[in-house]
C-alpha beads as a LAMMPS data file, in Angstrom:
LAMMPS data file: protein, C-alpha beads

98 atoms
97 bonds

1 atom types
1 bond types

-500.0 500.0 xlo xhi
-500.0 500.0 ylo yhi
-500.0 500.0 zlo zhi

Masses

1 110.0

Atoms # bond

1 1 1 357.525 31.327 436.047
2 1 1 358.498 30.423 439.810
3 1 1 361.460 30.315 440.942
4 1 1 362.409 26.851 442.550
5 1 1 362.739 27.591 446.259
6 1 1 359.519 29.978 447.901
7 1 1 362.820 31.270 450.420
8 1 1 364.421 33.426 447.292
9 1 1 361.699 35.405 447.436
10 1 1 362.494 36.823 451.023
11 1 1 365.530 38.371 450.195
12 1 1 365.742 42.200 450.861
13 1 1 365.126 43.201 447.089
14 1 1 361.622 41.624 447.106
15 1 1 358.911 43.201 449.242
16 1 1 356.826 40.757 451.465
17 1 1 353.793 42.865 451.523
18 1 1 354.084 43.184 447.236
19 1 1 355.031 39.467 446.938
20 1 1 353.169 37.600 449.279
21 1 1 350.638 36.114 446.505
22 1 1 353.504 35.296 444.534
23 1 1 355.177 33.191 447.571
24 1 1 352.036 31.340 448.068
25 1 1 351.987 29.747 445.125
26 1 1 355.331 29.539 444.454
27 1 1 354.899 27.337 447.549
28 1 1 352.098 25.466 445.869
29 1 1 354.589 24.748 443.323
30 1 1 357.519 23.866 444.855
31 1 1 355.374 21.240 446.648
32 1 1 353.567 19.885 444.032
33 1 1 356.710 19.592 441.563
34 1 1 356.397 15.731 441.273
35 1 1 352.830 16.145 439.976
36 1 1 351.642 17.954 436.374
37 1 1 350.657 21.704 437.063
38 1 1 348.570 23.791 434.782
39 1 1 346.540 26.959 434.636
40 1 1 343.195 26.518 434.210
41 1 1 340.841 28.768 433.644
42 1 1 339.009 28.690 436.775
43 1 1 341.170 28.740 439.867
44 1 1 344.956 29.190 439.873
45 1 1 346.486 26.052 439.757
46 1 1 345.299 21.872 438.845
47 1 1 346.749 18.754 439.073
48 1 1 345.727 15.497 437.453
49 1 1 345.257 12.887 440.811
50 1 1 344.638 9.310 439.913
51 1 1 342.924 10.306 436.716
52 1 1 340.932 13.103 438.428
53 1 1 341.809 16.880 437.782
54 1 1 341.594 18.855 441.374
55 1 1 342.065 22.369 441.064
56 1 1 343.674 25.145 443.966
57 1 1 342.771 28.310 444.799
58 1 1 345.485 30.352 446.855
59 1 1 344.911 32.757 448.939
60 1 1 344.907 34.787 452.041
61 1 1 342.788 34.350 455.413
62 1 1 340.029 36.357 453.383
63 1 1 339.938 34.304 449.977
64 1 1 336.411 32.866 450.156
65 1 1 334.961 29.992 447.626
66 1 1 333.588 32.416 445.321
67 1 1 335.816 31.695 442.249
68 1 1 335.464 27.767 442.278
69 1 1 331.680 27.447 443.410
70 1 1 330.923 26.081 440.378
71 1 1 333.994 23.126 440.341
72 1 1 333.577 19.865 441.067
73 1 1 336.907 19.227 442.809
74 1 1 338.326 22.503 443.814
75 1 1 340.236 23.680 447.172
76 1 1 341.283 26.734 448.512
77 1 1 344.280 26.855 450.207
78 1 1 344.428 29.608 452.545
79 1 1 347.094 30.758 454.292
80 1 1 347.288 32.434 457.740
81 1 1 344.389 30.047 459.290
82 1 1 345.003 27.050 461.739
83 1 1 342.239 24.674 460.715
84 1 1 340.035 23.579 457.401
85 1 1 337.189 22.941 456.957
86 1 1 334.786 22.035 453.793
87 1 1 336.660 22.473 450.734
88 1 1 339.115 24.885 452.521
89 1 1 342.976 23.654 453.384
90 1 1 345.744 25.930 455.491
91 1 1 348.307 26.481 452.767
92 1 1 351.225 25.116 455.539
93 1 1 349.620 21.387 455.501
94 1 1 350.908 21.537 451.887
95 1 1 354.562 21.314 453.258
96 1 1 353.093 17.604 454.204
97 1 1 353.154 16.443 450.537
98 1 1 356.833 17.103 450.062

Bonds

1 1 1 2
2 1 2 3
3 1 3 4
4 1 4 5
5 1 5 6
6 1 6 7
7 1 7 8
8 1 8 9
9 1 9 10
10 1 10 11
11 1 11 12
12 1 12 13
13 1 13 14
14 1 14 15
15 1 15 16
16 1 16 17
17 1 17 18
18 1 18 19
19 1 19 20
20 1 20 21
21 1 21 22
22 1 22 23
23 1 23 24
24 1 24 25
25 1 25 26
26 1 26 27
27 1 27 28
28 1 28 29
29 1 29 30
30 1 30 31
31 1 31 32
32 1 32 33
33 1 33 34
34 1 34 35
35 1 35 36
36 1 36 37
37 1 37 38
38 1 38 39
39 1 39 40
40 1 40 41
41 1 41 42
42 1 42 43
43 1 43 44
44 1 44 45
45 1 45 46
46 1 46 47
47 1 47 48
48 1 48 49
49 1 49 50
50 1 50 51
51 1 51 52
52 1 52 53
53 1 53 54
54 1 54 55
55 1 55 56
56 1 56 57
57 1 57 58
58 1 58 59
59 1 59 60
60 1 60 61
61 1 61 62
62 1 62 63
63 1 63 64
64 1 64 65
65 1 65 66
66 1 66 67
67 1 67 68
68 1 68 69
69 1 69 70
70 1 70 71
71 1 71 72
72 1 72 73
73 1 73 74
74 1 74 75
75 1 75 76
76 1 76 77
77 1 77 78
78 1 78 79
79 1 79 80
80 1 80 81
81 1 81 82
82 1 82 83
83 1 83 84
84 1 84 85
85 1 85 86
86 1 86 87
87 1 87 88
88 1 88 89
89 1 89 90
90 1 90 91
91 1 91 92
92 1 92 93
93 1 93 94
94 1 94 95
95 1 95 96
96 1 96 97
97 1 97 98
């Protein structure tokens, strides 16, 4: 469970440092509302695109594509880089599909 705005979470009761997964992909969610999430068991998030299922691995600037080598239409959204490249997106061009 998420809550609905990525903000709450930087309040001074939460701890950036302890949270910061947590705000990424409550980010991811908040973003991707209008579309069907789910959990699979390979990555963290997928969405079904024009009868495709993509799945989303979030991470930091040192999440690599280790844990969805194997998927056929996978991402990793990392935050704290500038630029993508292969199947790697900056988590803040996400704030795009809003």
């Amino acid at each position: 469970m998420f809550l609905s705005n990525p903000n709450i979470y930087c309040r001074p009761i939460w701890s950036l440092e302890t949270n910061v997964g947590t705000i990424r992909e409550a980010f991811f969610v908040s973003q991707f509302s209008s579309y069907s999430i789910a959990v699979p068991d390979i990555g963290d998030f997928s969405i079904r695109f024009n009868g495709k299922r993509i799945v989303f691995e979030i991470g930091g600037p040192g999440k690599t594509l280790q844990q969805i080598k194997n998927e056929e239409n996978a991402f990793v959204l990392k935050d704290g880089v500038e630029s993508g490249y292969s199947q790697v997106i900056p988590l803040y061009l996400i704030g795009m599909m809003y």
